[in-house]
N, CA, C and O of each residue as an XYZ file, in Angstrom:
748
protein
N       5.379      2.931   -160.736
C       5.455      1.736   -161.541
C       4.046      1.382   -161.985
O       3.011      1.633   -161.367
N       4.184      0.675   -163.311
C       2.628      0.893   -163.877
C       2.078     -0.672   -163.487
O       2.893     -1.588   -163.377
N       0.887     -0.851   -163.326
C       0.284     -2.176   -163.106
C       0.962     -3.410   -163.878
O       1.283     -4.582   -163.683
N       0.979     -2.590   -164.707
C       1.428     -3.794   -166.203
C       3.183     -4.465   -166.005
O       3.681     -5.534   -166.360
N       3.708     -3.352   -165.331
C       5.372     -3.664   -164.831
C       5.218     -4.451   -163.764
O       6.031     -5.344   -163.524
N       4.039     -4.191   -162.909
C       4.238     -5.022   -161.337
C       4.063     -6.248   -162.004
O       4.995     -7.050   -161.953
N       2.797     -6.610   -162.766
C       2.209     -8.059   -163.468
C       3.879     -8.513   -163.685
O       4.539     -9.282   -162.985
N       4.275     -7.792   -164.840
C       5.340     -8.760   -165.425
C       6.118     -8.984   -164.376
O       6.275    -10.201   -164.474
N       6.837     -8.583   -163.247
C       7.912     -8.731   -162.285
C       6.676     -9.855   -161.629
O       6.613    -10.972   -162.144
N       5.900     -9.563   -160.703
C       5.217    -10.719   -160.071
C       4.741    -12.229   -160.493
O       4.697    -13.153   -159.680
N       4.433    -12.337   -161.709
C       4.092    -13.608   -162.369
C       4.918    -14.142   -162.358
O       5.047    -14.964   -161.451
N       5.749    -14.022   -163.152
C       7.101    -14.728   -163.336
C       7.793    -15.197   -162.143
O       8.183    -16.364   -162.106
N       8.023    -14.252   -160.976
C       8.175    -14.276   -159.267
C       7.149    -15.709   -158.947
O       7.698    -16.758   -158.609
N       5.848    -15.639   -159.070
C       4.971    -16.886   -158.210
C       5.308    -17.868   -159.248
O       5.853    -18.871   -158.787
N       5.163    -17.864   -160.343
C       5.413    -19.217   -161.091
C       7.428    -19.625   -160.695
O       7.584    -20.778   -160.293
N       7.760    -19.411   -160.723
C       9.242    -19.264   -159.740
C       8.871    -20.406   -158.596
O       9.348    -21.540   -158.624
N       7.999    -19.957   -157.643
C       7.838    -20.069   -156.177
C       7.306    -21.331   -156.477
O       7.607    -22.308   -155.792
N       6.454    -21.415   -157.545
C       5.364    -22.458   -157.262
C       5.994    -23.425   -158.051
O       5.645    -24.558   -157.720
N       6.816    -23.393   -158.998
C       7.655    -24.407   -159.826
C       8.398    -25.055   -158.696
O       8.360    -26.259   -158.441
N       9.394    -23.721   -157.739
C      10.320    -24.417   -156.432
C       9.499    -25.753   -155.501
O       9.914    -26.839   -155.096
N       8.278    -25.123   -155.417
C       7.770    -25.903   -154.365
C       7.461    -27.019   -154.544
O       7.509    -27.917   -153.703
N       6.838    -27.168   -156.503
C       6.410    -28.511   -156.680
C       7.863    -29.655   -157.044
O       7.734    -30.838   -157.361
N       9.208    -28.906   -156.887
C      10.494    -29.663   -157.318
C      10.801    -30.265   -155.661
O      11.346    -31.331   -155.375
N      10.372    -29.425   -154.899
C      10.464    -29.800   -153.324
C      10.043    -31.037   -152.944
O      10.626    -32.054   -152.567
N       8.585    -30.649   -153.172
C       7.287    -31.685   -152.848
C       7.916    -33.016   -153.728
O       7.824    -34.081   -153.118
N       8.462    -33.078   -154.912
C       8.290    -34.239   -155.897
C      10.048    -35.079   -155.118
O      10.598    -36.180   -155.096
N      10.214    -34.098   -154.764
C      12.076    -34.687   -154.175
C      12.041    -35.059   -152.586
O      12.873    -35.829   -152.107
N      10.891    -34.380   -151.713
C      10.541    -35.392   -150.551
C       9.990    -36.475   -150.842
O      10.590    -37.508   -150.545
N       8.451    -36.568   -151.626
C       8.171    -37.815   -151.888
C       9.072    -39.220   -152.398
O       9.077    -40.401   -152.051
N       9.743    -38.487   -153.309
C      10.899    -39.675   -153.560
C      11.610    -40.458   -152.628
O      11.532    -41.681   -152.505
N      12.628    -39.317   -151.682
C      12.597    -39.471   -150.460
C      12.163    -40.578   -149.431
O      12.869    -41.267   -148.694
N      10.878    -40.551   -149.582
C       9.859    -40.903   -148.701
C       9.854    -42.389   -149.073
O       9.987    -43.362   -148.331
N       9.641    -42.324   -150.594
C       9.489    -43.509   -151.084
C      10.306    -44.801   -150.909
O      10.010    -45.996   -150.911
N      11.635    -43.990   -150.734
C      12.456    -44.662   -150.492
C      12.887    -45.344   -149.365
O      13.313    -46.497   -149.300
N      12.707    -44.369   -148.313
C      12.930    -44.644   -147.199
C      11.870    -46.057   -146.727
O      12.125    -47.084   -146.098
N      11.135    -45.755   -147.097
C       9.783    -46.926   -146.188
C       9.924    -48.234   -147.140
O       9.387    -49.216   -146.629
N      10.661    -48.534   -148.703
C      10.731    -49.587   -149.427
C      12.196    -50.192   -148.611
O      12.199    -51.267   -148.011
N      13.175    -49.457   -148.701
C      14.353    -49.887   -148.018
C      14.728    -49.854   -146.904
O      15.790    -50.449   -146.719
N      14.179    -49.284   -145.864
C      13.933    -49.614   -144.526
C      15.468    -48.860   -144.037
O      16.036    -47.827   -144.392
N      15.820    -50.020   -142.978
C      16.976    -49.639   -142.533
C      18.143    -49.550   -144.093
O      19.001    -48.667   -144.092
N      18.069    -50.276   -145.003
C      18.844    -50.450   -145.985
C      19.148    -49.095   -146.502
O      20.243    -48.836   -147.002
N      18.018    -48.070   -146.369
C      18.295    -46.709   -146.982
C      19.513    -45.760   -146.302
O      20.295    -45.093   -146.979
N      19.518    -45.821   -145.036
C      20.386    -45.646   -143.874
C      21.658    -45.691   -144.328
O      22.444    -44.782   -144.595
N      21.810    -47.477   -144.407
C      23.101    -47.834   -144.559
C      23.590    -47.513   -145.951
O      24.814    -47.432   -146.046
N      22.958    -47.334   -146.938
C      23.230    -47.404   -148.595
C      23.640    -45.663   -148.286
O      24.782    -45.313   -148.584
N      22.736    -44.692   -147.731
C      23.211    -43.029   -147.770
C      24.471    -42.978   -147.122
O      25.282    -42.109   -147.442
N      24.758    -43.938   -146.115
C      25.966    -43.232   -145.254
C      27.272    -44.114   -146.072
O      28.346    -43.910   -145.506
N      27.359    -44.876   -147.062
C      28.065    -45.517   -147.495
C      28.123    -44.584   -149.004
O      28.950    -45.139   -149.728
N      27.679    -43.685   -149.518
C      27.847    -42.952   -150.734
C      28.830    -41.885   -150.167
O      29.190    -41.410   -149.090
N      29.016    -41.799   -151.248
C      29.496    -39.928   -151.265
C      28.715    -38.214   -151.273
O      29.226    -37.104   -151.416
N      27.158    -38.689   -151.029
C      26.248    -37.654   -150.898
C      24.744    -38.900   -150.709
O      24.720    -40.125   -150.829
N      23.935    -38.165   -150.463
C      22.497    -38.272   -150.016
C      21.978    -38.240   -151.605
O      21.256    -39.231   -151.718
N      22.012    -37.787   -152.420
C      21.780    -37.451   -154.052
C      22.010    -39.281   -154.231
O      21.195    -40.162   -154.506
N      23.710    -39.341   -153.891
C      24.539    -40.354   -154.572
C      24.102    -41.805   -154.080
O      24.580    -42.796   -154.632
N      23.240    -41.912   -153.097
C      22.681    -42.684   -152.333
C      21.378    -43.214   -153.130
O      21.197    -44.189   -153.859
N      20.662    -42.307   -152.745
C      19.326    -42.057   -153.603
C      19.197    -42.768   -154.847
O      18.327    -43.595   -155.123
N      20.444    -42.243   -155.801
C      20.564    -42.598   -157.319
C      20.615    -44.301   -157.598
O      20.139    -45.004   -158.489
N      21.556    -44.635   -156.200
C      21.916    -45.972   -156.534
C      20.798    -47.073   -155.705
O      20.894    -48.296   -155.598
N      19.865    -46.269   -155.247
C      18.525    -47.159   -154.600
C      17.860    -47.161   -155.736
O      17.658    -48.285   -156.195
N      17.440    -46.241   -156.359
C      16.838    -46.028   -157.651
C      17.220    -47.156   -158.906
O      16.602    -47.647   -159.851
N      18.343    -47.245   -158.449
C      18.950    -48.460   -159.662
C      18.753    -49.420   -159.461
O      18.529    -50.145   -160.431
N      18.717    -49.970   -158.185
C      18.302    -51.136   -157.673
C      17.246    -51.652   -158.116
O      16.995    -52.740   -158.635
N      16.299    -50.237   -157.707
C      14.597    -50.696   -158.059
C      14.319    -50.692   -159.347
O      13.181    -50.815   -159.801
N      15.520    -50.528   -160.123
C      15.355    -50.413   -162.193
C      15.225    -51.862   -162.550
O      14.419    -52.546   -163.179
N      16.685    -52.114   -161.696
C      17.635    -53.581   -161.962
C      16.271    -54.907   -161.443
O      15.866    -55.878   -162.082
N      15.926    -54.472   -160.254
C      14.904    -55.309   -159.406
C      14.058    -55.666   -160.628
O      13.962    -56.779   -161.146
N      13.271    -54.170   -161.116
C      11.838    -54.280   -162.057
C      12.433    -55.319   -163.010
O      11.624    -56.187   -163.337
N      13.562    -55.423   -163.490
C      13.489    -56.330   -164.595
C      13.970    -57.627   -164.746
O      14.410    -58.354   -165.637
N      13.675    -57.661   -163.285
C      13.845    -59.218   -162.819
C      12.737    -60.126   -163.066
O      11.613    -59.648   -162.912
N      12.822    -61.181   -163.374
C      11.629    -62.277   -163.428
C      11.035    -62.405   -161.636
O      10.495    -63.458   -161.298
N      11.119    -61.824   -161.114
C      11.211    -62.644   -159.293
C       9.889    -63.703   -159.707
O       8.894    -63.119   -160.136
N       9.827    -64.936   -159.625
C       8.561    -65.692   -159.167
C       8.303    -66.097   -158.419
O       9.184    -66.251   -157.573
N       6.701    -66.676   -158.057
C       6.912    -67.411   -156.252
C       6.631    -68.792   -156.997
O       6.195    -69.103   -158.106
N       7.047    -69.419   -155.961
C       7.566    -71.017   -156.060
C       6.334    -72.027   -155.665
O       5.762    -72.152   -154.582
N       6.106    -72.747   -156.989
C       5.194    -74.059   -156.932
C       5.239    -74.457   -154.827
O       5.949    -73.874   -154.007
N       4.513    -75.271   -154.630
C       4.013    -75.411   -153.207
C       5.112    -76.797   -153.334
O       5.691    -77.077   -152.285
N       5.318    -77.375   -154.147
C       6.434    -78.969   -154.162
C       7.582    -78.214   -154.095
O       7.896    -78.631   -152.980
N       8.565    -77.363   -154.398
C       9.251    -76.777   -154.049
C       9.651    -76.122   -152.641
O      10.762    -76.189   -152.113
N       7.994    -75.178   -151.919
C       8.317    -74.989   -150.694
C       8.646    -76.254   -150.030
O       9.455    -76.198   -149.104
N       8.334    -76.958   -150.234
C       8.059    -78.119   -149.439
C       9.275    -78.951   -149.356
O       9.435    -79.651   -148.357
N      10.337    -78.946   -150.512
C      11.271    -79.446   -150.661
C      11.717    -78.513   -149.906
O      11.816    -78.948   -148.759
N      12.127    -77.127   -150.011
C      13.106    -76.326   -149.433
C      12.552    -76.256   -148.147
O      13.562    -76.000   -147.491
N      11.425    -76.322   -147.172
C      11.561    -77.025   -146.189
C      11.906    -78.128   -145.303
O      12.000    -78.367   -144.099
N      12.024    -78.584   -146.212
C      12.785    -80.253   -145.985
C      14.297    -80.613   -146.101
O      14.955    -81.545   -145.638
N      14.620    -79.520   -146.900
C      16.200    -79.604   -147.045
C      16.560    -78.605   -145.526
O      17.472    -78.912   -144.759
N      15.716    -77.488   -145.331
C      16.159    -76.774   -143.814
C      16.134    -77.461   -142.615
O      16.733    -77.258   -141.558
N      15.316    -78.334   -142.966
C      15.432    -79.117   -141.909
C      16.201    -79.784   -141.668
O      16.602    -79.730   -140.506
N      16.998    -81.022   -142.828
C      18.100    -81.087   -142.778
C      19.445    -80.273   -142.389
O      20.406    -80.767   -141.800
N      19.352    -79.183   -142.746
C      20.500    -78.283   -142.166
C      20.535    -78.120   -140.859
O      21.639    -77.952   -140.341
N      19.504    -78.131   -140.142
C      19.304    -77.641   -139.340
C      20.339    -79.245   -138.287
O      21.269    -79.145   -137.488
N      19.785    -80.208   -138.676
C      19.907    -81.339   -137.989
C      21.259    -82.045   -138.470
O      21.854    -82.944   -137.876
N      21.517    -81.600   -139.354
C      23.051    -81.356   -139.514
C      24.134    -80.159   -138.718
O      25.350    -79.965   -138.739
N      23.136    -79.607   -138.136
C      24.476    -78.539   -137.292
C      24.608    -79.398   -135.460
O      25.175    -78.957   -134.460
N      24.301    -79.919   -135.534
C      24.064    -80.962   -134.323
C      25.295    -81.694   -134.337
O      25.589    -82.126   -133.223
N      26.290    -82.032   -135.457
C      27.481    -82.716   -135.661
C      28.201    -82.198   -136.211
O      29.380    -82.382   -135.908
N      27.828    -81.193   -137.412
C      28.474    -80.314   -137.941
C      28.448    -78.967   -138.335
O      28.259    -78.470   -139.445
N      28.721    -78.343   -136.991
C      27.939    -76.558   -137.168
C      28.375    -76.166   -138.488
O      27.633    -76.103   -139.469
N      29.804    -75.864   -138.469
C      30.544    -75.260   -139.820
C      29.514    -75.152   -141.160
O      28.892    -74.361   -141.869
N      29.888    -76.840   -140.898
C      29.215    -77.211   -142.208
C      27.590    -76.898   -142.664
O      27.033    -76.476   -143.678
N      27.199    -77.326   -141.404
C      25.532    -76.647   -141.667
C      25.562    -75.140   -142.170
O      24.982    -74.768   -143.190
N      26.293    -74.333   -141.352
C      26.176    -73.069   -141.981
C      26.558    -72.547   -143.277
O      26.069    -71.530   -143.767
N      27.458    -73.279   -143.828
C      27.985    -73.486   -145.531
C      26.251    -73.945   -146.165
O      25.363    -73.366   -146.791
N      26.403    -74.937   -145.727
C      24.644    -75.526   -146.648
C      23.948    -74.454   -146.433
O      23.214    -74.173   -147.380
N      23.892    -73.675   -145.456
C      22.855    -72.839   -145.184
C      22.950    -72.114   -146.098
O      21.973    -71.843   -146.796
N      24.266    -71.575   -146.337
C      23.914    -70.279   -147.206
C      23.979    -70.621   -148.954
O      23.699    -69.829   -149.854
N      24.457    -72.117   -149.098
C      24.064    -72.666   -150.854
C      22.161    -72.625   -150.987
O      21.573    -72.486   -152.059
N      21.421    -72.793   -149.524
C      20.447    -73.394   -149.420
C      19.586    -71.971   -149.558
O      18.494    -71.992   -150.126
N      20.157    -70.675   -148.985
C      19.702    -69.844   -149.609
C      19.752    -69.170   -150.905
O      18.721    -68.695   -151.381
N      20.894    -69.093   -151.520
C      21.505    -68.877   -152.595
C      20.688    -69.740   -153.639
O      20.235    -69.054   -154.555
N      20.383    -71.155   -153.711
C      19.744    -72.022   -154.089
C      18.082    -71.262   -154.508
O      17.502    -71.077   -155.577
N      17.741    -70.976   -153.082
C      16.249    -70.506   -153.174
C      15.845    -69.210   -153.999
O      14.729    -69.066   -154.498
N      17.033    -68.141   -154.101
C      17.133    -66.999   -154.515
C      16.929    -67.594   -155.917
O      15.912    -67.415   -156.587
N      17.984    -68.311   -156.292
C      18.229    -68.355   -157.690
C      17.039    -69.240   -158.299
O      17.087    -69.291   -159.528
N      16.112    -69.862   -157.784
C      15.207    -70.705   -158.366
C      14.004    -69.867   -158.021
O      13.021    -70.350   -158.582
N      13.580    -68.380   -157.039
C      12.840    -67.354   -157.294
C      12.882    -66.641   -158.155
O      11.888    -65.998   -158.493
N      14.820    -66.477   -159.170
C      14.555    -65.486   -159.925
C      15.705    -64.382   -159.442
O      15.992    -63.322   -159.999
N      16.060    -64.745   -158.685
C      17.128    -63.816   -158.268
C      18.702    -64.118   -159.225
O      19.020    -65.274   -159.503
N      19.380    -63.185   -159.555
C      20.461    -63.236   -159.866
C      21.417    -64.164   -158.765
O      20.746    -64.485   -157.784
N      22.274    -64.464   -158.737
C      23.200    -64.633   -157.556
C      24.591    -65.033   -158.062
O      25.259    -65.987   -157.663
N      24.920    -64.121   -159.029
C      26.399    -63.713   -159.314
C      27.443    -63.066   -158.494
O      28.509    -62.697   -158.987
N      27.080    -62.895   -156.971
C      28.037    -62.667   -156.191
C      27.010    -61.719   -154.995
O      25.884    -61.250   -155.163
N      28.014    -61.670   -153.634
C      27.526    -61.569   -152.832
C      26.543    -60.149   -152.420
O      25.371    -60.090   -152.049
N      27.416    -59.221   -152.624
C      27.471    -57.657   -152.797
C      26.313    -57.737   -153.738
O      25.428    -57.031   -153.253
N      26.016    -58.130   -154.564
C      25.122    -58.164   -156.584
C      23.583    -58.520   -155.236
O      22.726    -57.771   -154.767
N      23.739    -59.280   -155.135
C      22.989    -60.423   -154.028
C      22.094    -59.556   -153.060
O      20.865    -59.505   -153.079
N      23.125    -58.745   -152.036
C      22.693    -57.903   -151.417
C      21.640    -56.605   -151.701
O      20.651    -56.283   -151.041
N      22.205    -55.974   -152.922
C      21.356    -54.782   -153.663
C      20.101    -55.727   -154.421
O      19.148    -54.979   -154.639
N      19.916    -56.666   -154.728
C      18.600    -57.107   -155.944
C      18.196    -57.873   -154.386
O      17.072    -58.279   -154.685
N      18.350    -58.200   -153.319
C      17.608    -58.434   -152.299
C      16.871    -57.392   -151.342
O      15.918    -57.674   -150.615
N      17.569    -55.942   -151.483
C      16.814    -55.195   -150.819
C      15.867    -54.088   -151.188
O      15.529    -52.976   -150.784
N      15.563    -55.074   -152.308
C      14.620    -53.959   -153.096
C      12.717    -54.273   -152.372
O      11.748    -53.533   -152.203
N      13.052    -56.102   -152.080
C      11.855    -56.243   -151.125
C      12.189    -56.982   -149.916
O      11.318    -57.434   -149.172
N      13.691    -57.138   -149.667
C      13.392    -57.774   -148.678
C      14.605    -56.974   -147.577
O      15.341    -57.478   -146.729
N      14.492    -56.022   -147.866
C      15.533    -54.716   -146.860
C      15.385    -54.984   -145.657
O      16.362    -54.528   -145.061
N      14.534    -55.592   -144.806
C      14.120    -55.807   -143.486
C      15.276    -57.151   -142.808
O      15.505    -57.368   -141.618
N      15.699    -57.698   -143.704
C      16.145    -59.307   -143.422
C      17.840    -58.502   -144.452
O      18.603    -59.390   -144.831
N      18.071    -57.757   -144.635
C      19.366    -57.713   -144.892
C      20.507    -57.729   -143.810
O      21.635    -58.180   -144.007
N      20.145    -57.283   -142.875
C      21.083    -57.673   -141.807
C      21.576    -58.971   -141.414
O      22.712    -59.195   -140.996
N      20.710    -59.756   -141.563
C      20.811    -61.222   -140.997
C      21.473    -61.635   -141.965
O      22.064    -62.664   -141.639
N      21.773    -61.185   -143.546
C      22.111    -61.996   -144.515
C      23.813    -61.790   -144.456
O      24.786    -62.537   -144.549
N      23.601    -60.438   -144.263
C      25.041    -60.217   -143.698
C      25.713    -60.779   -142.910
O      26.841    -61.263   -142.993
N      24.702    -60.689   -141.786
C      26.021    -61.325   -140.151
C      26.215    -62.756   -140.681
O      27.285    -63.347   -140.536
N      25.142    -63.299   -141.303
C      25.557    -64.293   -141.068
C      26.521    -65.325   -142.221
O      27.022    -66.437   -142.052
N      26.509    -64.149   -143.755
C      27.801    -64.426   -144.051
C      29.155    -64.133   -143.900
O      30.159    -64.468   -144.529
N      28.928    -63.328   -142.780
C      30.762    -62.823   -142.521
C      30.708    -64.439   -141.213
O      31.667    -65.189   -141.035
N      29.635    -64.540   -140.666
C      30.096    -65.799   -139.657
C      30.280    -67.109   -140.804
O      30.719    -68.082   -140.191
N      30.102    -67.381   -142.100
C      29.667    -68.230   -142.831
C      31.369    -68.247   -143.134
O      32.072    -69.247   -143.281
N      31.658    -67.250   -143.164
C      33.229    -67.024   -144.038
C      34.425    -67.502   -142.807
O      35.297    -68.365   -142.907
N      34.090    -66.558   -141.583
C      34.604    -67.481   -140.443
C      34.976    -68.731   -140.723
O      36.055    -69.150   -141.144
N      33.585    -69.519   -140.340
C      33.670    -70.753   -139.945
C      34.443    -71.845   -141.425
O      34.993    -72.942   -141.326
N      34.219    -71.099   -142.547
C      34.986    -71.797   -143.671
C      36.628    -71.818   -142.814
O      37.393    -72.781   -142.790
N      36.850    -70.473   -142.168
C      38.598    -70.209   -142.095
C      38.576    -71.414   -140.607
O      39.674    -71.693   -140.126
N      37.480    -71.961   -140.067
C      37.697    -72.409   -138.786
C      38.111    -71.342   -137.811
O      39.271    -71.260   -137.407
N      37.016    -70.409   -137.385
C      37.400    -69.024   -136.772
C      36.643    -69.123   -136.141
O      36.864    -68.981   -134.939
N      35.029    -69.490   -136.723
C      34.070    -68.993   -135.782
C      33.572    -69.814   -135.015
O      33.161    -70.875   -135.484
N      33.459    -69.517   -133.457
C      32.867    -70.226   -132.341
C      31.082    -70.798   -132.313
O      30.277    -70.062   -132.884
N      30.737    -71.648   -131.874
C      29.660    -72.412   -132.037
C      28.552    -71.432   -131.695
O      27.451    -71.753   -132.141
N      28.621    -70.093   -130.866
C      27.768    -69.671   -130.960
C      27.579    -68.597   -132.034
O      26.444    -68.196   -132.292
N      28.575    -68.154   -132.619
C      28.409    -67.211   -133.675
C      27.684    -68.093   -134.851
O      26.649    -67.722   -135.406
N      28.558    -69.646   -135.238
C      27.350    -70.644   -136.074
C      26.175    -70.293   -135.397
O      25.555    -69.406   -135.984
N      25.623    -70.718   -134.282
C      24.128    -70.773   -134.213
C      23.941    -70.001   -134.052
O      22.853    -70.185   -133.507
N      24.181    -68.297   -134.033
C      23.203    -67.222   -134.810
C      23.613    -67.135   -136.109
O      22.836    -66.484   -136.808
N      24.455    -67.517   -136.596
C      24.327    -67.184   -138.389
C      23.365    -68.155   -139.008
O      22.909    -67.988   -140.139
N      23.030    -69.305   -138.140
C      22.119    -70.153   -138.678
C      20.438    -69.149   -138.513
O      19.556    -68.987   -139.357
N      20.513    -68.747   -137.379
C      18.779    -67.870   -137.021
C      19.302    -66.621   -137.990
O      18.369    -66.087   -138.590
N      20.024    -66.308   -138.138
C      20.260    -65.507   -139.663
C      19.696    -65.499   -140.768
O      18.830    -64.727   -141.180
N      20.468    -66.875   -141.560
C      20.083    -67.046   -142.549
C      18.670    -67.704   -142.198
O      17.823    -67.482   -143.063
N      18.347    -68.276   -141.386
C      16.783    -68.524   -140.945
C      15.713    -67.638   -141.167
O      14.603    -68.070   -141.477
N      15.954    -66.390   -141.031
C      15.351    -64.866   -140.974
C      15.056    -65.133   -142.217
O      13.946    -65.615   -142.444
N      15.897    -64.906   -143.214
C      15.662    -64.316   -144.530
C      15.141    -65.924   -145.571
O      14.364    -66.207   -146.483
N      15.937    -66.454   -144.883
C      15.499    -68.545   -145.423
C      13.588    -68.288   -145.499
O      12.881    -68.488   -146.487
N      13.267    -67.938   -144.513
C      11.477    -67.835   -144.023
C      11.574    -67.220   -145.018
O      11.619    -67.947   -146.010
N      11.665    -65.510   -145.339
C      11.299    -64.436   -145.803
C      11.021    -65.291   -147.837
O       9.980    -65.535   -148.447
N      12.379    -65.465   -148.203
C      12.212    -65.832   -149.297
C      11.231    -66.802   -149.747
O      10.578    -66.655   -150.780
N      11.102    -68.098   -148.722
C      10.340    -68.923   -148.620
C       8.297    -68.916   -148.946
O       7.451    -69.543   -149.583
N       8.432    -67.541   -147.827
C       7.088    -67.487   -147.572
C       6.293    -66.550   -148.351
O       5.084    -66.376   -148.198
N       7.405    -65.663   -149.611
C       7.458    -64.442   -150.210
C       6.453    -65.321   -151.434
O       6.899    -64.720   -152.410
N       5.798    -65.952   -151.820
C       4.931    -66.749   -153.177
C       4.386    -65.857   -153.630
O       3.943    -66.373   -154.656
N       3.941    -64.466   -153.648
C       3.146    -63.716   -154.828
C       4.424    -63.015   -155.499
O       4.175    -62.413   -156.544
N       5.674    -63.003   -155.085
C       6.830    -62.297   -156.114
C       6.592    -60.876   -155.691
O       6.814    -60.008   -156.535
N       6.122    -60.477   -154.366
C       6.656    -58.836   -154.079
C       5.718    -57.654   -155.015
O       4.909    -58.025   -155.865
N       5.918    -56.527   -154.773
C       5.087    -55.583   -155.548
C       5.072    -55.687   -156.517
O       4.065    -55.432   -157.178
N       6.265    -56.140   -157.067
C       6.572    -56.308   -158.903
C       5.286    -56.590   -159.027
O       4.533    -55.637   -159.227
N       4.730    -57.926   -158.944
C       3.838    -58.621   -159.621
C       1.994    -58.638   -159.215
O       1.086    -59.175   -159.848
N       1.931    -57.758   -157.815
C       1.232    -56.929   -157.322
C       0.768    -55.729   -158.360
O      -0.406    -55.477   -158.629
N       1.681    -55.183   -158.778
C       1.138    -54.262   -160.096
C       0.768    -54.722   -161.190
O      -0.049    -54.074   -161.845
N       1.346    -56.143   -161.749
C       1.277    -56.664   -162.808
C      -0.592    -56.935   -163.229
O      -0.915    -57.466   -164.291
């Protein structure tokens, strides 16, 4: 075989290899990326698809849907109000757990939507929240399935007072979140 035959079979062979590797490298990093923005959320979003691809795709959308959100952080008279109204909730579950935990979660819903958040429904809610705040999605959860409970008169006083340190979790998070997350970090 002449030099000139090996060239043509081998080039074509490493540019092959080296195209594979950089489609590798560019599909872990993604990966990667993902994993450490969505935390545990990446977990739960892969094992709830129909593939690891199908997972991936719909974190990706999130972070599309997220980017073209206004998120803002909130004048300091505002924190201050929405500290003041938690406090109220809080001192309202002293007579009326149920009910505190209902306020609780208008009181988050409230805060979302005056950061900038959508809050056209719960599920909608969940995905445009864990684009920065994946760490506190759990709490938002438990503590609206205890929120839904206690509407049916189901849930016991201690499931209220952890759905209250629940929504407490993520109540702080949104609260204390004033530069608006990476979005505006890049800006």
């Amino acid at each position: 075989m002449s030099t000139g035959t090996l060239l043509a079979i081998i080039i074509p062979v490493v540019v092959v290899v080296a195209l594979l590797a950089v489609a590798i490298t560019l599909l872990v990093n993604r990966r990667r990326h993902l994993q450490e923005r969505f935390g545990p959320e990446y977990e739960r979003t892969i094992e709830g698809a129909d593939s690891q691809l199908a997972g991936e795709r719909e974190l990706r959308s999130r972070e599309r849907r997220h980017d073209a959100l206004d998120i803002k952080p909130l004048p300091s008279s505002s924190r201050e109000r929405y500290s003041r109204d938690w406090a109220g909730v809080q001192e309202e579950f002293v007579d009326r757990p149920e009910e505190a935990v209902h306020d609780a979660d208008r009181l988050v819903t409230s805060l979302m939507h005056e950061r900038g958040y959508p809050t056209e429904g719960f599920e909608q809610q969940l995905r445009d929240l864990s684009v920065e705040h994946s760490r506190t999605m759990e709490h938002y959860r438990a503590a609206h399935e205890v929120d839904a409970l206690g509407t049916a008169h189901r849930a016991t006083t201690e499931q209220l007072r952890g759905a209250m340190v629940h929504y407490r979790a993520l109540f702080d998070e949104l609260l204390a979140d004033g530069g608006g997350g990476a979005r505006h970090a890049r800006a």
